[in-house]
C-alpha positions in Angstrom: -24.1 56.9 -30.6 -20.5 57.0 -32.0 -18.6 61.2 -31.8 -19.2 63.0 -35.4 -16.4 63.9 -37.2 -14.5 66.7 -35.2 -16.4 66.2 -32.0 -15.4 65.8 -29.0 -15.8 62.1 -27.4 -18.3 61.1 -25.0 -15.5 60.2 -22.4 -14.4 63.5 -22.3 -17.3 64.6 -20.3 -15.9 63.0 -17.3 -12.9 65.4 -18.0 -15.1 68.4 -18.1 -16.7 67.3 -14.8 -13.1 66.5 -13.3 -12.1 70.5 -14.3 -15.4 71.7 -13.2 -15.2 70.3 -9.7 -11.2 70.8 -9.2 -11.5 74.5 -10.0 -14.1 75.6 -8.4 -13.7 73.3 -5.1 -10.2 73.6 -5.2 -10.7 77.6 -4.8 -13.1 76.8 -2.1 -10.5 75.0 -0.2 -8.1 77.4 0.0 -11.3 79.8 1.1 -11.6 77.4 3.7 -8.0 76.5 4.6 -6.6 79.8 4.6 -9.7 82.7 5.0 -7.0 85.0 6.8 -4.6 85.2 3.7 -7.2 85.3 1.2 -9.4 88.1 2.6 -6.4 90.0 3.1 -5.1 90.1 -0.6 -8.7 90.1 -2.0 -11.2 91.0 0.8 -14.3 89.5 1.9 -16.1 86.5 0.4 -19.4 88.0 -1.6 -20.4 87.5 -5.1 -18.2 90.1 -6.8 -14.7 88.5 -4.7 -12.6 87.5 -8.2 -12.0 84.2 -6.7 -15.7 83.9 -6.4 -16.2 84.5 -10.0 -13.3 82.6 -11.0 -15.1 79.5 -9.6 -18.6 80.5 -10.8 -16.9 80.2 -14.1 -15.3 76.9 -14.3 -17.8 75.0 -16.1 -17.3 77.7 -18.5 -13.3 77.5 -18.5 -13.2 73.4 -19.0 -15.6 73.6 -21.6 -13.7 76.1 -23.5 -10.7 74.2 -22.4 -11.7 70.8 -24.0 -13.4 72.6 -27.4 -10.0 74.4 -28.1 -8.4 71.0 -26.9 -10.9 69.1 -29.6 -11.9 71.4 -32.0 -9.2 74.6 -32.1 -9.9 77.9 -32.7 -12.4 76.9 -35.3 -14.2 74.3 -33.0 -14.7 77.2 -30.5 -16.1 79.4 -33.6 -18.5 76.7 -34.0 -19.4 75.4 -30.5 -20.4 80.0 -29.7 -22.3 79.7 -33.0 -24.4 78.0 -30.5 -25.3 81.4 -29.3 -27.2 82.3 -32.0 -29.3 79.5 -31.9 -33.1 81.2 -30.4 -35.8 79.8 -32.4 -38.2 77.5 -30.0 -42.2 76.6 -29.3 -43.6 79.7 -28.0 -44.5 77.6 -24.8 -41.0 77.9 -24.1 -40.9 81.7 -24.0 -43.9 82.1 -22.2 -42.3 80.0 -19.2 -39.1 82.1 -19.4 -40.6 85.3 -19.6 -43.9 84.3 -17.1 -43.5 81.1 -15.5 -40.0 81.5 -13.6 -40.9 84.9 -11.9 -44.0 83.0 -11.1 -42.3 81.0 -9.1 -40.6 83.4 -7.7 -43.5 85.5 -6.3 -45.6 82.1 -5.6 -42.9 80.6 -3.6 -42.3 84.7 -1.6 -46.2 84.4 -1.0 -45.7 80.7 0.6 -43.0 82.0 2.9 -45.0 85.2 3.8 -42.0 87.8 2.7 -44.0 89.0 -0.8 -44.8 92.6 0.5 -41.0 92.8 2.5 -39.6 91.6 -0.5 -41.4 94.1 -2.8 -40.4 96.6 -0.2 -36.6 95.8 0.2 -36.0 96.8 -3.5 -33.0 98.7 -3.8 -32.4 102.4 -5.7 -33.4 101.7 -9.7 -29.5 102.5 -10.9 -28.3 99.8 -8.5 -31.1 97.3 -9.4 -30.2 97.7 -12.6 -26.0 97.5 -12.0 -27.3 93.8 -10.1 -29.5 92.7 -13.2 -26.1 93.3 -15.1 -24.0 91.9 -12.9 -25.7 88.6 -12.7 -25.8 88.2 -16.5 -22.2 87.8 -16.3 -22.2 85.1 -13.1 -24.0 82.9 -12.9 -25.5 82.4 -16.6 -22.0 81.8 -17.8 -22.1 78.8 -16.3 -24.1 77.0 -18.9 -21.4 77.4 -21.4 -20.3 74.6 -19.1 -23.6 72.3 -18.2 -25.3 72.8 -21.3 -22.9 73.6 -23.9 -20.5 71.0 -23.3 -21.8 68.2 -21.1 -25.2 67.8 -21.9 -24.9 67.3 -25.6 -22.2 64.5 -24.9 -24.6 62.9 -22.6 -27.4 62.8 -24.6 -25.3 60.7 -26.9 -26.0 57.6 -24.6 -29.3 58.8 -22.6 -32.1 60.2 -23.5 -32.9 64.2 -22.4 -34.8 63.2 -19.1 -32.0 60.8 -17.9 -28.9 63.3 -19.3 -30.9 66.0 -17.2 -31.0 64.4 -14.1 -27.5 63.5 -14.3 -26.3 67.3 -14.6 -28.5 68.5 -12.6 -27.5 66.3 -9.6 -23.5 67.2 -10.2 -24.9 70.8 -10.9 -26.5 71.0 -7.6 -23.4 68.8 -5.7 -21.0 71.2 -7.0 -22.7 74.2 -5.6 -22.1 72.5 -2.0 -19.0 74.5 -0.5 -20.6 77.8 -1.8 -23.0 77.2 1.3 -20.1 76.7 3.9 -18.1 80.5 2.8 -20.0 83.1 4.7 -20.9 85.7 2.2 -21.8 84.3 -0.9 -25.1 83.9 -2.4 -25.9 79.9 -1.0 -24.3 81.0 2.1 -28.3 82.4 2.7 -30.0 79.0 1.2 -31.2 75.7 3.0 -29.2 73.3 1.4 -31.7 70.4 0.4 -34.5 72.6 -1.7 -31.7 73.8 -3.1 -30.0 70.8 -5.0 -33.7 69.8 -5.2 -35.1 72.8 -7.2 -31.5 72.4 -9.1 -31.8 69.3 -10.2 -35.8 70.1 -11.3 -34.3 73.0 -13.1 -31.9 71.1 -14.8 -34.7 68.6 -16.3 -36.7 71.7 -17.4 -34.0 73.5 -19.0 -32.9 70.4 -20.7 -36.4 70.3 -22.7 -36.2 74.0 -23.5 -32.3 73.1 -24.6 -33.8 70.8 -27.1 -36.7 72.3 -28.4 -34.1 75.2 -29.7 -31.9 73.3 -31.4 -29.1 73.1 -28.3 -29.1 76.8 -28.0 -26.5 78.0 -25.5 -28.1 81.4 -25.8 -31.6 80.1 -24.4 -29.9 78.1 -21.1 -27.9 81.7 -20.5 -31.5 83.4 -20.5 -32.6 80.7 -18.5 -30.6 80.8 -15.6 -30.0 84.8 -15.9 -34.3 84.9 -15.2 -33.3 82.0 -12.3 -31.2 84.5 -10.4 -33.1 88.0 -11.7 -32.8 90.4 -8.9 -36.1 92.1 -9.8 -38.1 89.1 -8.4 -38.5 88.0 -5.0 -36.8 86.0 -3.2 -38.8 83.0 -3.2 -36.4 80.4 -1.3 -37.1 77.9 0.1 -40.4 77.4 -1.3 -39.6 78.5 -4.9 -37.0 75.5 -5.1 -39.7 73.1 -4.1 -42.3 74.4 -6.6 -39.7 73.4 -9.4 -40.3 70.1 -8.9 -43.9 69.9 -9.6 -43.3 72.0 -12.6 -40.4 69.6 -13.8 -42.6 67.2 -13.6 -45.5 68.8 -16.0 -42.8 69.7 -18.3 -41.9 66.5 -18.5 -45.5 64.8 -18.9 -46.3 67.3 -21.9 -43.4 66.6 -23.7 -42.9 62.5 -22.9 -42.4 61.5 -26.3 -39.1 64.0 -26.5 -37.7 64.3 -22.8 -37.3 60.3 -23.2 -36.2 60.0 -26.7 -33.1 60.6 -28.4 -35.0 62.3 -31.6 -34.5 66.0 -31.7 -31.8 65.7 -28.9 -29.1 68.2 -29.3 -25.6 65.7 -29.3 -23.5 68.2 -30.8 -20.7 70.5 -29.3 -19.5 72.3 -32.3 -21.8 71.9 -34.9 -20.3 72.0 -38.7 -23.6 73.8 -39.5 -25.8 75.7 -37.1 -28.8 75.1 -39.6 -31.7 76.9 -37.1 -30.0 80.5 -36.7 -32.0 83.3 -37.8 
């Protein structure tokens, strides 16, 4: 499928990917290289460092990179129309809203930490300063996975394939995130982790899809993913992706491995589903 006019090419999702990874890992490196220096201009690695969130947001940074590159100040008005987009199957919702803290509390129970967990809850004010907080970390991300490289994708793959495929560099650049004492992975096992990624990634391509290539709905997505209010689930909630990827994907087999209704378009010329 050739670019529409005003889009971006196909071949520049290997540039996004190339930002993506120098950014974030080349931040990591100098964690790594030079944690004396670092800490002392900036203080400890945790999730609120400015270098952390400076590499939590470079899928975000060379996707708005290539759509001013592409499209100019007008492409980028028409690539965060995307954030209007909402309008989706009700199934949809009801896994957003029930079925991801479902698996956070099913994968807590599993581990045996439900009732710690529920205990452990901090004050309300700072619960709520965390459930802010991580709506602008890691959710901004997916201006990144879903608003720039999965649309391009799906141009030669259909959604199942095109899912896979970010998920696995989704999950792959997570790694040295695991290796700096004090951020969030630092805490994970490493393979459920790019495991339940890359199962994520499949289901959130389907939801993607079915509203129209919504960046709004993958933000919502992956703010639920990291909600503070839910248990922590891990490792067990990572596994349990995978079977639910893979009944996501049964009930919808005629779209997750066609290209009809996929969503192949950055900046759209007309957003056609808003409200």
């Amino acid at each position: 499928m050739n670019a529409p006019v005003g889009e971006p090419p196909v071949r520049s999702v290997w540039a996004f990917f190339a930002l993506t990874f120098g950014i974030a890992w080349g931040l990591a490196g100098l964690f790594l290289a030079f944690p004396g220096p670092i800490e002392g201009l900036f203080g400890e690695v945790r999730a609120s460092h400015p270098l952390f969130i400076l590499a939590v947001y470079a899928p975000a940074i060379a996707a708005f990179i290539l759509v001013l590159w592409y499209g100019g100040v007008a492409g980028l008005r028409r690539f965060l129309s995307r954030l209007l987009l909402w309008r989706a199957p009700l199934a949809w919702y009801l896994l957003l809203i029930v079925g991801l803290p479902a698996m956070s509390y099913l994968g807590a129970a599993i581990a045996g930490t439900l009732t710690r967990e529920a205990l452990a809850q901090p004050p309300i004010g700072q619960l709520l300063g965390l459930v802010a907080f991580m709506l602008i970390l890691g959710p901004v991300e997916e201006f990144g996975w879903r608003g720039y490289a999965t649309p391009l994708l799906q141009r030669r793959m259909a959604p199942f394939w095109a899912g896979l495929v970010v998920g696995v560099l989704w999950a792959l650049w997570h790694v040295p995130a695991f290796y700096l004492g004090g951020t969030p992975q630092s805490a994970f096992a490493l393979v459920p982790f790019v495991v339940g990624v890359i199962a994520v990634s499949v289901i959130l391509t389907g939801f993607f899809n079915a509203a129209g290539g919504s960046i709004l709905v993958a933000v919502l997505f992956h703010w639920q993913l990291n909600m503070p209010i839910w248990p922590d689930g891990q490792p067990w909630d990572m596994y349990l992706f995978v079977p639910l990827a893979a009944l996501v994907v049964w009930i919808n087999r005629s779209a997750m491995f066609s290209h009809a209704g996929s969503a192949t378009e950055v900046m759209p010329a007309t957003s056609g589903r808003m409200p």
